[in-house]
C-alpha positions in Angstrom: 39.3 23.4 22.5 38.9 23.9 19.1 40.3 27.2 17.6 36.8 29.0 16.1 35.6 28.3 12.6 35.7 31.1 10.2 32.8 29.2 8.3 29.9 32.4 6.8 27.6 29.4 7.5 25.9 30.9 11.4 25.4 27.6 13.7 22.4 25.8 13.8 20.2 26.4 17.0 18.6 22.6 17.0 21.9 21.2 16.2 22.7 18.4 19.0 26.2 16.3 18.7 25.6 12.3 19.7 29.2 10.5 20.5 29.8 6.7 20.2 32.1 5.5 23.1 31.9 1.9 23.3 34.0 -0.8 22.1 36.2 -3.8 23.5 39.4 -2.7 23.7 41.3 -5.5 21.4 42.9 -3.3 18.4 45.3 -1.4 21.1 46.0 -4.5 23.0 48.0 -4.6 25.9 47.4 -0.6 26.2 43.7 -1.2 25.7 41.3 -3.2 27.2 37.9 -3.4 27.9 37.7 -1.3 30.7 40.1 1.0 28.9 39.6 0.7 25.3 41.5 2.7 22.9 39.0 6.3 23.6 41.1 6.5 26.6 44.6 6.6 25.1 46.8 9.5 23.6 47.0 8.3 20.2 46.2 11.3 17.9 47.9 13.7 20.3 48.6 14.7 23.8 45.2 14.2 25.4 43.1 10.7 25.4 41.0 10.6 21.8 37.4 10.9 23.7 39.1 14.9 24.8 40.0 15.5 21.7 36.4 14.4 20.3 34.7 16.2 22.8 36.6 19.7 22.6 35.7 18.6 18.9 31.7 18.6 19.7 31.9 21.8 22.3 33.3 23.7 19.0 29.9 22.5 17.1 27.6 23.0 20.3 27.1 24.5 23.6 27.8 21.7 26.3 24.0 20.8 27.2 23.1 19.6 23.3 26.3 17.1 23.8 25.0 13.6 24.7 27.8 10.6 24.9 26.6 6.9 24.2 28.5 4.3 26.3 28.2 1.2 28.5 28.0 1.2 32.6 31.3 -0.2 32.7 33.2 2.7 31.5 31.4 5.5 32.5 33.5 5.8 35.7 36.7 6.1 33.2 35.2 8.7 31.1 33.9 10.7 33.9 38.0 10.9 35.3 39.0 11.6 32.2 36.2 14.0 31.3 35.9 15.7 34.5 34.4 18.9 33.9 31.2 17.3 32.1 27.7 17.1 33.6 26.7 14.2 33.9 23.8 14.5 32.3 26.0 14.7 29.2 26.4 10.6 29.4 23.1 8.4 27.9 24.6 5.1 29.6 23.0 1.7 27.9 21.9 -0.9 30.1 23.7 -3.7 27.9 25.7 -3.5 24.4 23.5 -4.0 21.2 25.6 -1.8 18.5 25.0 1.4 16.6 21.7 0.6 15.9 19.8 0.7 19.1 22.1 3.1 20.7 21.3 5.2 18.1 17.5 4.8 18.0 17.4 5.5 21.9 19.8 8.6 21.2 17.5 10.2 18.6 14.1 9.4 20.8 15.9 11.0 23.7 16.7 13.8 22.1 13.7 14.6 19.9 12.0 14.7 23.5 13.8 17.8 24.6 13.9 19.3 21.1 11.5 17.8 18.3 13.2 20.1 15.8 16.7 18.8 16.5 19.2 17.8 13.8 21.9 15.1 15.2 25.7 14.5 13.8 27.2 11.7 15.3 30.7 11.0 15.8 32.4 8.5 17.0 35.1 9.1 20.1 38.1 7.6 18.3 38.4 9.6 15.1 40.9 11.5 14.6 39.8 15.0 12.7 41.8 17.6 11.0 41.8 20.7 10.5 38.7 21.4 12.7 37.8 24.6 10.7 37.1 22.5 7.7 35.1 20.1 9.7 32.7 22.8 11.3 32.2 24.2 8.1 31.2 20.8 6.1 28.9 20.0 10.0 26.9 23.5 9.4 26.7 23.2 6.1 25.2 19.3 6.4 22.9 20.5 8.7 21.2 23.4 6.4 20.8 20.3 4.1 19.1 18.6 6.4 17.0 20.8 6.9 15.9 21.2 3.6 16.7 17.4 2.1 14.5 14.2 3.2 17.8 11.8 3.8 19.8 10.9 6.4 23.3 11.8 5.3 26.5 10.7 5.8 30.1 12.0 5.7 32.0 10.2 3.0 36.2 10.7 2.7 38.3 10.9 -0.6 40.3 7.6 0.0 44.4 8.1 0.0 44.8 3.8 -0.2 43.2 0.9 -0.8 41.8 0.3 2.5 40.7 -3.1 3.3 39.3 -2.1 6.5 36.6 0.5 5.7 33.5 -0.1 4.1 32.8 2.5 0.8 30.4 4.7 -0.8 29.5 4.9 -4.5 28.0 8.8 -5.0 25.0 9.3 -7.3 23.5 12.1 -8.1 24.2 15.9 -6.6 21.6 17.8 -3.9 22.8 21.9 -3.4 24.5 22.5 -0.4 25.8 25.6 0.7 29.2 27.0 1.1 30.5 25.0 -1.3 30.3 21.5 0.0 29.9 18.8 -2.1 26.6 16.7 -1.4 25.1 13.9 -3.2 22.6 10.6 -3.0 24.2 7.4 -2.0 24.0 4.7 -4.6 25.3 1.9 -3.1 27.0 0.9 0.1 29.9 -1.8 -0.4 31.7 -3.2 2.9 34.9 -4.1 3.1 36.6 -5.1 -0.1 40.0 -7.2 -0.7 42.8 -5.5 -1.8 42.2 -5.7 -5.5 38.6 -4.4 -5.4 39.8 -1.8 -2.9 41.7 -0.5 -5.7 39.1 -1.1 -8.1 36.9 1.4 -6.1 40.2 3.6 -6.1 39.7 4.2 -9.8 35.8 4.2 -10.0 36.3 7.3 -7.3 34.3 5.3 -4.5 34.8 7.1 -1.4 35.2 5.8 2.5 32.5 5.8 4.8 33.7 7.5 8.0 30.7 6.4 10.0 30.1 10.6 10.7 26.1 11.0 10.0 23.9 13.6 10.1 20.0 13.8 10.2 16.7 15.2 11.8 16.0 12.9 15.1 12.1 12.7 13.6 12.8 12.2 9.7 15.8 9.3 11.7 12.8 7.1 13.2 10.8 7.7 10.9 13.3 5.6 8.4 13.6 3.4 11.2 10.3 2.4 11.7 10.1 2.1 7.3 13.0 0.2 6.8 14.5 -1.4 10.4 11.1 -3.3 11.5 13.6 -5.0 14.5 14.2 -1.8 16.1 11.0 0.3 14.6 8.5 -2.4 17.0 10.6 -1.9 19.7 10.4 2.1 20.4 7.1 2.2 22.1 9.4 0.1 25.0 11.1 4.2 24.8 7.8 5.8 24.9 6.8 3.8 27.8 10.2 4.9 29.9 11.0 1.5 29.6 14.8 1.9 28.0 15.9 -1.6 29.7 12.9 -3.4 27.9 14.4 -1.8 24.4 17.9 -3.2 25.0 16.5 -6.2 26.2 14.7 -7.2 22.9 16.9 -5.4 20.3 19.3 -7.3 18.1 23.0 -7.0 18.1 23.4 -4.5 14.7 25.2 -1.4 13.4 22.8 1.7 12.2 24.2 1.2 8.8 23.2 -2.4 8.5 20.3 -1.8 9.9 19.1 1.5 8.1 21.7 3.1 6.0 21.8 0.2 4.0 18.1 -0.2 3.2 16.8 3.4 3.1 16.6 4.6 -0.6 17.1 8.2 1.1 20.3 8.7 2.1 23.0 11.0 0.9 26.9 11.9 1.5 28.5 14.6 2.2 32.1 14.7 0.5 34.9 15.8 3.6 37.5 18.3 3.2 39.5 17.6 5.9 41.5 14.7 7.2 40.1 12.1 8.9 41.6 8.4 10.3 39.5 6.1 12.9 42.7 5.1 14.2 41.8 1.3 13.9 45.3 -0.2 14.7 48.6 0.2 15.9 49.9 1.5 12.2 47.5 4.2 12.6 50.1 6.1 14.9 51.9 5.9 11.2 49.5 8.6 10.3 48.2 10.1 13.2 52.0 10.5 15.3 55.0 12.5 13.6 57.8 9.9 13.0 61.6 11.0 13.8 64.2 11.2 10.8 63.9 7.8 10.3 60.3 6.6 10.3 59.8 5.7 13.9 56.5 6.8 15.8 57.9 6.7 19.7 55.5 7.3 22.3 57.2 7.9 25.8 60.4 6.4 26.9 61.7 5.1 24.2 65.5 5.3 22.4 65.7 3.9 19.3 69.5 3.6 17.9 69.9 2.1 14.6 66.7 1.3 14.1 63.8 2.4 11.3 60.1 2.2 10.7 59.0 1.2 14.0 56.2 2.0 16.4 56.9 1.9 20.0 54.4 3.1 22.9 55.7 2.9 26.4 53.2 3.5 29.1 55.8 1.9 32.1 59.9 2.6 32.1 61.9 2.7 28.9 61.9 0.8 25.8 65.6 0.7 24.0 65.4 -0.2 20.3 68.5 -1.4 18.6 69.1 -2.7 15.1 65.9 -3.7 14.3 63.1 -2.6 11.7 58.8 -2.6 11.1 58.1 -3.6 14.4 55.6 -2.3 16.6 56.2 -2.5 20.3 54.1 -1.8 23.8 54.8 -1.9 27.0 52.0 -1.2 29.1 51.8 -3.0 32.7 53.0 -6.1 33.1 52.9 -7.2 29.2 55.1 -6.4 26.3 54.1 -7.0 22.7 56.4 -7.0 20.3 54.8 -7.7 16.9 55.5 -7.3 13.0 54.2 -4.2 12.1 51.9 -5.5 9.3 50.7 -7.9 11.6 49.0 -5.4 14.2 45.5 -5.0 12.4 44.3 -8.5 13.3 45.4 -8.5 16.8 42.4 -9.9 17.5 43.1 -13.3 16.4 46.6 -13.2 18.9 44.2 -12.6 21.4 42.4 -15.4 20.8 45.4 -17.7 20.9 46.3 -16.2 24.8 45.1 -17.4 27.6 42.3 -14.8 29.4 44.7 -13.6 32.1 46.8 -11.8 29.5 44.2 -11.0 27.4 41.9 -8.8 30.0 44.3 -8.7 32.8 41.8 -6.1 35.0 39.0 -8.4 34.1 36.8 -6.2 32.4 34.2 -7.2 29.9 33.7 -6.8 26.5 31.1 -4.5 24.9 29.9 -4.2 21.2 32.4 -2.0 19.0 30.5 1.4 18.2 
Protein backbone atom coordinates (compact mmCIF):
# COMPACT_ATOMS: atom_id res chain seq x y z
CA UNK A 1 0.00 0.00 0.00
CA UNK A 2 0.95 3.33 -0.66
CA UNK A 3 2.74 5.23 2.21
CA UNK A 4 0.02 8.33 3.00
CA UNK A 5 0.16 11.58 1.07
CA UNK A 6 1.23 14.63 3.06
CA UNK A 7 -0.85 16.70 0.27
CA UNK A 8 -2.96 20.01 2.48
CA UNK A 9 -5.38 19.21 -0.42
CA UNK A 10 -8.43 16.86 2.02
CA UNK A 11 -9.68 13.91 -0.47
CA UNK A 12 -12.50 14.35 -2.48
CA UNK A 13 -15.77 12.47 -1.19
CA UNK A 14 -17.24 11.71 -5.01
CA UNK A 15 -13.87 10.88 -6.18
CA UNK A 16 -14.12 7.20 -7.82
CA UNK A 17 -10.79 5.58 -9.47
CA UNK A 18 -11.68 3.57 -13.05
CA UNK A 19 -8.64 1.01 -14.10
CA UNK A 20 -7.98 -0.14 -17.67
CA UNK A 21 -6.88 -3.89 -17.60
CA UNK A 22 -7.16 -5.13 -20.98
CA UNK A 23 -4.71 -5.74 -23.71
CA UNK A 24 -3.23 -8.72 -25.86
CA UNK A 25 -0.35 -9.67 -24.29
CA UNK A 26 2.29 -9.17 -27.42
CA UNK A 27 4.87 -6.36 -26.06
CA UNK A 28 6.14 -8.96 -23.22
CA UNK A 29 6.12 -11.94 -25.42
CA UNK A 30 6.91 -15.15 -24.41
CA UNK A 31 6.28 -13.90 -20.64
CA UNK A 32 3.00 -12.40 -21.80
CA UNK A 33 0.21 -13.57 -23.52
CA UNK A 34 -3.30 -13.07 -23.85
CA UNK A 35 -4.47 -14.75 -21.03
CA UNK A 36 -1.58 -13.25 -19.11
CA UNK A 37 -0.68 -10.01 -20.60
CA UNK A 38 1.95 -7.92 -19.20
CA UNK A 39 -0.69 -6.49 -15.94
CA UNK A 40 0.18 -9.78 -14.49
CA UNK A 41 3.99 -9.65 -14.49
CA UNK A 42 6.59 -8.10 -11.91
CA UNK A 43 8.02 -5.56 -14.13
CA UNK A 44 8.10 -2.29 -12.08
CA UNK A 45 8.83 -4.17 -8.82
CA UNK A 46 8.25 -7.16 -6.73
CA UNK A 47 4.44 -7.61 -7.17
CA UNK A 48 2.54 -8.01 -10.68
CA UNK A 49 1.85 -4.21 -12.17
CA UNK A 50 -2.18 -4.51 -11.73
CA UNK A 51 -1.05 -4.73 -7.42
CA UNK A 52 1.00 -2.13 -7.67
CA UNK A 53 -1.85 -0.03 -9.62
CA UNK A 54 -4.36 -1.00 -7.28
CA UNK A 55 -2.53 -0.30 -3.87
CA UNK A 56 -1.99 2.87 -6.09
CA UNK A 57 -5.99 3.53 -6.40
CA UNK A 58 -6.78 2.21 -2.47
CA UNK A 59 -4.28 5.28 -1.59
CA UNK A 60 -6.77 7.77 -3.66
CA UNK A 61 -10.05 5.91 -2.52
CA UNK A 62 -11.72 3.67 -0.14
CA UNK A 63 -12.03 0.11 -1.93
CA UNK A 64 -15.92 0.37 -2.92
CA UNK A 65 -15.33 3.67 -5.35
CA UNK A 66 -12.51 1.29 -7.18
CA UNK A 67 -14.06 -0.25 -10.36
CA UNK A 68 -11.58 -2.32 -12.76
CA UNK A 69 -12.44 -2.51 -16.68
CA UNK A 70 -11.41 -5.90 -18.22
CA UNK A 71 -12.50 -8.70 -20.55
CA UNK A 72 -14.21 -12.26 -19.31
CA UNK A 73 -11.13 -13.98 -20.15
CA UNK A 74 -8.95 -12.53 -17.58
CA UNK A 75 -10.93 -11.91 -14.84
CA UNK A 76 -10.16 -15.34 -13.40
CA UNK A 77 -6.32 -14.14 -13.46
CA UNK A 78 -6.93 -10.93 -11.86
CA UNK A 79 -9.13 -12.28 -9.21
CA UNK A 80 -5.85 -14.84 -8.07
CA UNK A 81 -3.83 -12.25 -8.25
CA UNK A 82 -6.10 -9.67 -6.60
CA UNK A 83 -7.50 -11.90 -4.08
CA UNK A 84 -8.72 -9.78 -1.42
CA UNK A 85 -10.98 -7.63 -3.89
CA UNK A 86 -14.82 -7.75 -4.02
CA UNK A 87 -15.90 -8.64 -6.78
CA UNK A 88 -17.99 -6.13 -7.36
CA UNK A 89 -14.85 -4.14 -7.78
CA UNK A 90 -14.50 -5.81 -11.55
CA UNK A 91 -17.01 -4.09 -14.53
CA UNK A 92 -16.24 -7.18 -16.97
CA UNK A 93 -17.13 -6.16 -20.84
CA UNK A 94 -18.88 -8.61 -22.82
CA UNK A 95 -16.48 -8.27 -25.89
CA UNK A 96 -13.33 -5.79 -26.57
CA UNK A 97 -14.17 -2.34 -28.22
CA UNK A 98 -11.21 -0.04 -26.71
CA UNK A 99 -11.16 2.89 -24.40
CA UNK A 100 -13.93 4.37 -25.73
CA UNK A 101 -16.83 2.28 -24.87
CA UNK A 102 -15.33 0.92 -21.85
CA UNK A 103 -15.08 4.09 -20.70
CA UNK A 104 -18.59 5.45 -21.60
CA UNK A 105 -20.12 2.20 -19.79
CA UNK A 106 -17.67 3.08 -16.79
CA UNK A 107 -18.79 6.61 -16.32
CA UNK A 108 -22.77 5.57 -16.86
CA UNK A 109 -22.14 2.99 -14.24
CA UNK A 110 -20.87 5.01 -11.96
CA UNK A 111 -22.82 8.27 -12.30
CA UNK A 112 -25.70 5.74 -11.24
CA UNK A 113 -24.44 5.19 -7.78
CA UNK A 114 -23.13 8.68 -7.39
CA UNK A 115 -24.28 11.43 -10.00
CA UNK A 116 -21.79 13.87 -8.41
CA UNK A 117 -18.82 11.61 -8.98
CA UNK A 118 -15.46 12.73 -10.39
CA UNK A 119 -13.54 9.72 -12.19
CA UNK A 120 -9.49 9.45 -12.73
CA UNK A 121 -8.61 6.67 -14.77
CA UNK A 122 -5.51 4.81 -14.82
CA UNK A 123 -4.32 2.36 -16.69
CA UNK A 124 -2.98 -1.07 -14.80
CA UNK A 125 0.46 -1.05 -16.41
CA UNK A 126 1.91 2.25 -15.49
CA UNK A 127 4.41 2.50 -13.55
CA UNK A 128 4.12 5.72 -10.97
CA UNK A 129 6.61 7.38 -8.72
CA UNK A 130 6.71 8.78 -5.98
CA UNK A 131 3.02 8.17 -5.05
CA UNK A 132 2.98 11.28 -2.73
CA UNK A 133 3.37 13.53 -5.70
CA UNK A 134 0.87 11.66 -7.61
CA UNK A 135 -1.97 11.96 -4.81
CA UNK A 136 -1.29 15.41 -4.56
CA UNK A 137 -1.47 16.36 -8.52
CA UNK A 138 -5.10 13.53 -8.34
CA UNK A 139 -6.67 15.84 -5.51
CA UNK A 140 -5.70 18.78 -6.77
CA UNK A 141 -7.20 17.67 -10.55
CA UNK A 142 -10.15 16.86 -9.01
CA UNK A 143 -10.90 20.40 -7.17
CA UNK A 144 -10.42 21.54 -10.80
CA UNK A 145 -12.87 19.62 -11.94
CA UNK A 146 -15.05 20.59 -9.95
CA UNK A 147 -14.85 24.00 -10.70
CA UNK A 148 -13.48 23.83 -14.67
CA UNK A 149 -15.94 22.53 -17.62
CA UNK A 150 -13.14 20.10 -19.36
CA UNK A 151 -12.17 16.78 -19.16
CA UNK A 152 -8.56 16.82 -18.24
CA UNK A 153 -5.74 14.97 -18.75
CA UNK A 154 -2.35 14.20 -17.11
CA UNK A 155 0.39 15.32 -19.38
CA UNK A 156 4.41 14.28 -18.45
CA UNK A 157 7.59 16.56 -19.06
CA UNK A 158 9.23 14.23 -21.73
CA UNK A 159 13.06 13.04 -20.76
CA UNK A 160 13.49 11.56 -24.84
CA UNK A 161 12.18 11.77 -27.93
CA UNK A 162 9.69 9.13 -27.73
CA UNK A 163 8.40 7.74 -30.79
CA UNK A 164 5.86 5.72 -29.03
CA UNK A 165 3.63 8.16 -27.17
CA UNK A 166 1.32 10.47 -28.53
CA UNK A 167 1.92 14.45 -27.19
CA UNK A 168 0.23 17.40 -25.93
CA UNK A 169 0.76 21.03 -26.99
CA UNK A 170 -0.39 23.28 -23.56
CA UNK A 171 -2.36 26.52 -24.23
CA UNK A 172 -3.51 28.66 -21.97
CA UNK A 173 -3.35 28.37 -17.86
CA UNK A 174 -6.75 27.46 -15.55
CA UNK A 175 -5.86 27.97 -11.41
CA UNK A 176 -5.38 24.97 -9.68
CA UNK A 177 -4.61 24.56 -6.25
CA UNK A 178 -1.51 23.50 -4.39
CA UNK A 179 0.57 24.54 -6.87
CA UNK A 180 -0.12 22.31 -9.84
CA UNK A 181 0.32 23.39 -13.05
CA UNK A 182 -3.07 23.23 -15.25
CA UNK A 183 -3.74 24.34 -18.59
CA UNK A 184 -6.15 23.93 -21.98
CA UNK A 185 -5.03 21.51 -24.48
CA UNK A 186 -4.30 23.02 -27.90
CA UNK A 187 -3.66 20.25 -29.90
CA UNK A 188 -3.24 16.59 -29.64
CA UNK A 189 -0.26 15.11 -32.04
CA UNK A 190 0.13 11.14 -32.12
CA UNK A 191 3.07 9.49 -32.51
CA UNK A 192 5.82 11.48 -34.22
CA UNK A 193 9.16 10.09 -35.91
CA UNK A 194 12.18 10.68 -34.35
CA UNK A 195 13.03 14.11 -35.73
CA UNK A 196 9.65 15.61 -34.95
CA UNK A 197 9.84 13.93 -31.52
CA UNK A 198 12.62 16.12 -30.94
CA UNK A 199 11.06 18.94 -32.61
CA UNK A 200 8.29 18.78 -29.89
CA UNK A 201 11.32 18.31 -27.39
CA UNK A 202 12.21 21.91 -28.04
CA UNK A 203 8.66 23.46 -28.52
CA UNK A 204 8.17 22.00 -24.74
CA UNK A 205 5.33 19.54 -26.02
CA UNK A 206 4.59 17.21 -23.29
CA UNK A 207 3.56 13.22 -23.29
CA UNK A 208 0.18 12.17 -22.97
CA UNK A 209 0.12 9.53 -20.19
CA UNK A 210 -3.35 8.37 -20.92
CA UNK A 211 -4.25 9.37 -16.89
CA UNK A 212 -7.66 11.49 -17.19
CA UNK A 213 -9.72 13.00 -14.92
CA UNK A 214 -13.46 14.36 -15.26
CA UNK A 215 -17.03 14.55 -13.82
CA UNK A 216 -18.92 11.15 -15.07
CA UNK A 217 -22.02 13.70 -16.19
CA UNK A 218 -19.94 16.73 -17.72
CA UNK A 219 -17.85 13.00 -19.55
CA UNK A 220 -21.23 11.99 -21.46
CA UNK A 221 -22.21 14.90 -21.91
CA UNK A 222 -19.02 15.61 -24.29
CA UNK A 223 -19.77 12.31 -25.49
CA UNK A 224 -22.99 12.66 -26.72
CA UNK A 225 -21.62 16.46 -28.30
CA UNK A 226 -18.70 15.34 -29.94
CA UNK A 227 -18.56 11.08 -30.19
CA UNK A 228 -22.15 10.70 -32.00
CA UNK A 229 -20.97 6.59 -32.44
CA UNK A 230 -20.99 6.10 -28.84
CA UNK A 231 -23.38 9.15 -27.73
CA UNK A 232 -26.58 7.00 -29.82
CA UNK A 233 -25.68 4.09 -28.30
CA UNK A 234 -26.11 4.80 -24.32
CA UNK A 235 -29.74 4.48 -24.12
CA UNK A 236 -28.69 0.51 -24.92
CA UNK A 237 -27.06 1.47 -20.89
CA UNK A 238 -30.13 3.04 -19.78
CA UNK A 239 -32.12 0.12 -20.82
CA UNK A 240 -29.75 -2.48 -18.79
CA UNK A 241 -28.94 -3.66 -21.97
CA UNK A 242 -24.79 -3.45 -21.65
CA UNK A 243 -24.36 -6.44 -24.29
CA UNK A 244 -26.55 -4.40 -26.87
CA UNK A 245 -23.86 -1.35 -26.32
CA UNK A 246 -20.82 -3.48 -26.98
CA UNK A 247 -22.54 -5.12 -29.60
CA UNK A 248 -22.96 -1.88 -31.79
CA UNK A 249 -19.99 0.26 -30.65
CA UNK A 250 -16.97 0.70 -32.80
CA UNK A 251 -13.55 -0.45 -32.08
CA UNK A 252 -11.94 3.20 -30.70
CA UNK A 253 -9.76 4.69 -27.99
CA UNK A 254 -11.53 7.70 -25.66
CA UNK A 255 -9.04 9.96 -27.06
CA UNK A 256 -9.85 9.39 -30.68
CA UNK A 257 -13.02 9.41 -30.06
CA UNK A 258 -13.49 12.52 -27.59
CA UNK A 259 -10.33 13.92 -26.40
CA UNK A 260 -9.42 14.70 -29.72
CA UNK A 261 -12.67 16.54 -30.78
CA UNK A 262 -13.83 18.32 -27.61
CA UNK A 263 -12.59 21.97 -27.58
CA UNK A 264 -12.79 21.50 -23.62
CA UNK A 265 -10.16 19.73 -22.47
CA UNK A 266 -7.21 20.59 -20.34
CA UNK A 267 -3.80 18.96 -18.81
CA UNK A 268 -2.57 18.72 -15.83
CA UNK A 269 1.39 18.95 -15.86
CA UNK A 270 2.85 15.68 -13.52
CA UNK A 271 5.44 15.90 -10.95
CA UNK A 272 6.27 12.66 -10.63
CA UNK A 273 7.71 9.78 -12.70
CA UNK A 274 5.79 7.99 -14.80
CA UNK A 275 6.60 4.99 -17.70
CA UNK A 276 3.76 2.66 -19.26
CA UNK A 277 6.25 0.15 -19.43
CA UNK A 278 5.48 -0.58 -23.23
CA UNK A 279 8.48 -2.99 -23.99
CA UNK A 280 11.11 -5.06 -22.82
CA UNK A 281 13.67 -1.80 -22.59
CA UNK A 282 11.29 -0.37 -20.21
CA UNK A 283 12.90 -2.70 -17.41
CA UNK A 284 15.92 -0.19 -18.50
CA UNK A 285 13.96 2.32 -16.52
CA UNK A 286 11.75 0.72 -14.37
CA UNK A 287 14.53 -2.28 -12.87
CA UNK A 288 17.89 -1.16 -11.20
CA UNK A 289 20.72 -2.50 -13.45
CA UNK A 290 23.94 -4.07 -11.71
CA UNK A 291 27.50 -2.31 -12.11
CA UNK A 292 27.42 -2.94 -15.53
CA UNK A 293 24.09 -2.01 -17.13
CA UNK A 294 22.24 -5.32 -16.95
CA UNK A 295 18.51 -5.54 -15.68
CA UNK A 296 18.41 -9.45 -14.48
CA UNK A 297 15.18 -10.69 -13.32
CA UNK A 298 15.46 -14.20 -11.51
CA UNK A 299 18.04 -16.73 -12.16
CA UNK A 300 20.23 -15.21 -14.11
CA UNK A 301 24.43 -14.85 -13.99
CA UNK A 302 25.75 -12.70 -16.29
CA UNK A 303 29.78 -12.91 -16.50
CA UNK A 304 31.44 -10.61 -18.85
CA UNK A 305 28.56 -9.33 -20.14
CA UNK A 306 26.95 -5.50 -20.39
CA UNK A 307 23.73 -3.80 -21.19
CA UNK A 308 21.44 -6.65 -21.27
CA UNK A 309 17.97 -7.42 -20.06
CA UNK A 310 17.37 -10.98 -19.01
CA UNK A 311 13.97 -12.19 -17.24
CA UNK A 312 13.93 -15.78 -16.22
CA UNK A 313 10.54 -17.07 -15.14
CA UNK A 314 11.91 -21.20 -15.37
CA UNK A 315 15.66 -22.40 -14.21
CA UNK A 316 18.75 -20.20 -14.96
CA UNK A 317 19.85 -18.11 -17.62
CA UNK A 318 23.98 -17.90 -17.85
CA UNK A 319 25.11 -14.79 -19.88
CA UNK A 320 28.63 -14.83 -21.10
CA UNK A 321 30.45 -12.38 -23.34
CA UNK A 322 27.78 -10.88 -24.97
CA UNK A 323 26.12 -7.29 -25.06
CA UNK A 324 22.40 -5.22 -25.72
CA UNK A 325 20.49 -8.28 -25.75
CA UNK A 326 17.36 -8.90 -24.20
CA UNK A 327 16.61 -12.43 -23.13
CA UNK A 328 13.30 -14.51 -21.67
CA UNK A 329 12.79 -17.66 -20.71
CA UNK A 330 9.49 -18.25 -19.79
CA UNK A 331 7.99 -21.93 -20.37
CA UNK A 332 8.93 -23.71 -22.98
CA UNK A 333 10.22 -20.61 -25.23
CA UNK A 334 13.30 -18.59 -25.13
CA UNK A 335 13.74 -15.26 -26.91
CA UNK A 336 16.76 -13.97 -27.38
CA UNK A 337 16.48 -10.65 -29.22
CA UNK A 338 18.61 -7.28 -30.00
CA UNK A 339 17.72 -5.02 -27.49
CA UNK A 340 16.63 -2.27 -29.85
CA UNK A 341 14.66 -4.63 -31.54
CA UNK A 342 12.06 -5.51 -28.64
CA UNK A 343 9.53 -2.55 -29.19
CA UNK A 344 8.10 -4.13 -32.35
CA UNK A 345 7.80 -7.54 -31.19
CA UNK A 346 4.71 -7.63 -32.66
CA UNK A 347 5.83 -8.03 -36.07
CA UNK A 348 8.11 -11.35 -34.80
CA UNK A 349 5.02 -12.55 -33.76
CA UNK A 350 3.52 -12.27 -36.83
CA UNK A 351 6.32 -14.18 -38.65
CA UNK A 352 5.70 -17.39 -35.89
CA UNK A 353 3.59 -19.87 -36.31
CA UNK A 354 0.28 -19.64 -33.61
CA UNK A 355 1.57 -22.42 -31.46
CA UNK A 356 4.42 -20.27 -30.26
CA UNK A 357 2.80 -17.27 -30.49
CA UNK A 358 -0.26 -18.10 -27.87
CA UNK A 359 0.92 -21.32 -26.61
CA UNK A 360 -2.23 -21.57 -23.79
CA UNK A 361 -4.50 -20.54 -26.57
CA UNK A 362 -5.89 -17.56 -25.33
CA UNK A 363 -7.46 -14.79 -27.35
CA UNK A 364 -6.59 -11.50 -27.97
CA UNK A 365 -8.50 -8.44 -26.62
CA UNK A 366 -8.20 -4.64 -27.62
CA UNK A 367 -5.14 -2.88 -25.92
CA UNK A 368 -6.60 -0.40 -23.15
Amino acid sequence: MPASTSSSIPPDPNLWVTILAGGSGTRFWPASTPNRPKQLLPLAGEQPLIRDTLDRARGLVPEDRIRILTGGHLLGPFREALGDLDPSSFLVEPQPRGTGPVLVWAAWAISQIDPDAILVSLHADHAIDPFDAFSTLIRAGARAVETTDALFTVAVPPTRPETGYGYIQPGEAIPAEGGVDAFRVQSFVEKPDRDTAQEYLAAGYLWNSGIFLWRAGFFLEEVRAVAPELGRLIPHLEEGDVEGFFREAPVISVDEAVLERSSRVASLRATFQWDDVGAWEALARTRAPDGKGNVLLGSVQAVDSRENIVMAEEGTVVLFGVEGLAIVRSGDIVLVADRAKTPDLKSLLEALPSHLRDPDGGTPTEEP
